[in-house]
Residue, then its C-alpha position, 0 to 999 in steps of 0.5 A: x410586470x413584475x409579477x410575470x417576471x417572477x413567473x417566468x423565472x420560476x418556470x425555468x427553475x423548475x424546469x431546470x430541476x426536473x431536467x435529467x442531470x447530465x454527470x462526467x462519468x466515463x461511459x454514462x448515459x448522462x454524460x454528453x461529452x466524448x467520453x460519454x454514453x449518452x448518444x448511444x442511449x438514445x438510439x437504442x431508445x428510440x429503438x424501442x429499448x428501455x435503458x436504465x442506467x445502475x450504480x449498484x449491485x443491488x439495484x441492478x438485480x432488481x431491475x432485471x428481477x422486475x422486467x422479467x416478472x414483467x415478462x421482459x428479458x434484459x441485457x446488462x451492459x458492465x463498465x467496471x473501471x476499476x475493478x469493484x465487482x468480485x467473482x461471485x457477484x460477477x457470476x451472478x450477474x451472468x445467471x441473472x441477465x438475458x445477456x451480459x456485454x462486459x466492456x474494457x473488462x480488467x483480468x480479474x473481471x474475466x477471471x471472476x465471470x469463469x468463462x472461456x474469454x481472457x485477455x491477448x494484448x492490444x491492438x495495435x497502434x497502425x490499426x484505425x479499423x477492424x473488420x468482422x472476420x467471424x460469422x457472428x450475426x452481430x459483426x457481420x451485420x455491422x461491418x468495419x469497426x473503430x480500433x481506437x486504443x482497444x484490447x484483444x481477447x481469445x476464447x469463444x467466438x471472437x471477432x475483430x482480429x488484429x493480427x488473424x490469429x484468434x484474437x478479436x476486439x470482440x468475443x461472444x461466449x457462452x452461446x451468446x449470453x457473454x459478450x466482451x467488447x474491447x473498446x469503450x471508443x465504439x459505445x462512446x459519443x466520440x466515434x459512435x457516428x463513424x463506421x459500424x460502431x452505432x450498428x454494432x451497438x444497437x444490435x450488441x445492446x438492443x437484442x432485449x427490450x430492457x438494458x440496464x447500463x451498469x456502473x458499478x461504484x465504492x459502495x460495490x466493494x463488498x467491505x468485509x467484517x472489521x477484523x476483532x479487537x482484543x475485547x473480542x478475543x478475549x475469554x470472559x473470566x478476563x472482565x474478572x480476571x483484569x480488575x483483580x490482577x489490578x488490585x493485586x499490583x497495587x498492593x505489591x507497590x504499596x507493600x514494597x514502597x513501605x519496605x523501602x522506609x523513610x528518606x535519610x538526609x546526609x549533610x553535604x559536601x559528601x566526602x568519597x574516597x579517591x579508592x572508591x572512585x577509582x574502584x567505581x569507574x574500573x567496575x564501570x569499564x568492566x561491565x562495559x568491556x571498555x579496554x582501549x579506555x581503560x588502557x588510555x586512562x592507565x597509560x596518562x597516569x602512569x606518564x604523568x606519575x613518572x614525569x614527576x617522579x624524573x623532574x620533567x615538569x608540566x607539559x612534556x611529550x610522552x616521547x620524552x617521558x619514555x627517553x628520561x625512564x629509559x636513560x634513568x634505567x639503563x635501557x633500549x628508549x625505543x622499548x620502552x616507548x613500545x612498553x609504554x604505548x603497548x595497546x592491550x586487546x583483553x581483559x587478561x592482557x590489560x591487567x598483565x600490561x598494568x602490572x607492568x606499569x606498576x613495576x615499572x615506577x616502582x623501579x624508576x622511584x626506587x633508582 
């Protein structure tokens, strides 16, 4: 018994792995949800057509390469969602198949394939289905389509229209070879079953015993070159050049790090003259253009030397420093808080102002 219940599970194992894997892919043969292809695979199989479903350029050249030599002409049906084909592969997909039918294409997809159809809006919303309009074979044949969320295009034979003006759900060109249909709703599981759509299909897609569902992916992108590192640009005496220019740096360190000479060690506290100090914070306010600064620092100074000189104490107002030097010197209070608070904007203005402050505690001192 329990030799037949491992048999069993091995048979439906097996049979499992060697079943079609079914995928999520939007518009392929292996996907039967909605918006899947895979009902409109099998009519057109038992219709007597081949389909074979590509995800690469490559691949698919080749299949329509071996069924010609078979004596085969092939139809390719291109779903490029997100636009990975360039112009020329485009083109020449066009000159390799019996008939290439392009759905939903992109702008950049009809600009690349060269042909006369381009892009003219969409259709509209109120529109539910299409009539044929037009005298292709096709069309006629399969009567009303759906206009699920589908766009127009103008140029060759079009058909489908929306508004009567030249547009259409569906343009043939190139006496047929080019096909663009609007709409990925009329190929798709969903609507497939309802109005014209599986008759538009079959006889869009099955006028060739081969079809080759064409997906195109990432690996269809055509990758350019890396662009070239510096290694590359670079001329060959730079593999010389580079070390040598090198060696010649480290001798220029080592050259002027011993020109330098010994540490010498100075026993602290370092005494520095209140001149210097002095000088040194001016010479740092000048390369730094600092007036406001400087006109601050001279302004405190001066107030603090006059306070002291007119016996105010510790603390008092700049208001009263002006008022004690103006009583002390005979003079108008308010311009001598003007003097004294007087905001020099150059370099030469702050050097006069400071001059004037000079003076004027040598005046009160010497009163």
């Amino acid at each position: 018994m329990f030799s037949l219940v491992m048999v069993v599970a091995l048979a439906v194992i097996l049979a499992v792995q060697l079943s079609p894997r079914s995928d999520s892919t939007e518009l392929s043969i292996r996907n039967p949800a909605p918006n899947g292809a895979k009902a409109a695979a099998e009519i057109l199989g038992r219709h007597g057509v081949t389909v074979e479903q590509s995800e690469s350029f490559e691949e698919t050249l080749a299949s329509v390469a071996a069924a010609r030599r078979k004596g085969s002409g092939s139809t390719v049906l291109l779903y490029d969602q997100r636009g990975f084909l360039e112009g020329e592969r485009l083109r020449q997909l066009l000159s390799a198949a019996d008939r290439l039918v392009v759905v939903s294409p992109r702008l950049a997809t009809l600009t690349g394939l060269g042909g006369t159809v381009r892009q003219a809006g969409v259709v509209p919303e109120a529109a539910t289905t299409l009539e044929p309009g037009c005298a292709v074979a096709d069309a006629e044949a399969a009567g009303t389509v759906s206009a699920d969320q589908g766009f127009l295009y103008t140029g060759g034979s079009t058909c489908y229209g929306a508004t009567g003006n030249g547009r259409g759900l569906y343009a043939a060109a190139e006496n047929g070879k080019l096909v663009v249909l609007g709409s990925t709703a009329i190929i798709g599981n969903r609507l497939l079953d309802e109005n014209g759509n599986a008759a538009l299909t079959l006889r869009t897609l099955g006028s060739q015993s081969h079809l080759v569902w064409y997906l195109p992916g990432v690996a269809d992108l055509g990758f350019t070159a890396s662009p070239k590192t510096l290694d590359d640009l670079a001329p060959d005496w730079v593999a010389v050049l580079g070390p040598w220019l090198t060696f010649v740096a480290l001798l220029a360190v080592f050259w002027r790090g011993r020109r330098l000479g010994p540490l010498v060690f100075e026993p602290l506290p370092v005494i520095v003259k209140a001149a210097e100090t002095a000088e040194g914070r001016a010479r740092l306010y000048h390369d730094a253009h600092a007036v406001d600064r400087a006109a601050d620092n001279l302004r405190a100074g001066t107030l603090v030397r006059l306070a002291g000189s007119l016996r105010l104490g510790a603390g008092v107002e700049s208001a009263d420093v002006s008022a004690a030097a103006a009583r002390h010197l005979g003079r108008d209070p308010a311009d001598m808080y003007r003097n004294l608070h007087r905001r020099p904007q150059t370099e030469a203005e702050l050097v006069s102002w400071a001059q004037e402050l000079s003076g004027l505690e040598k005046e009160v001192t010497s009163t």
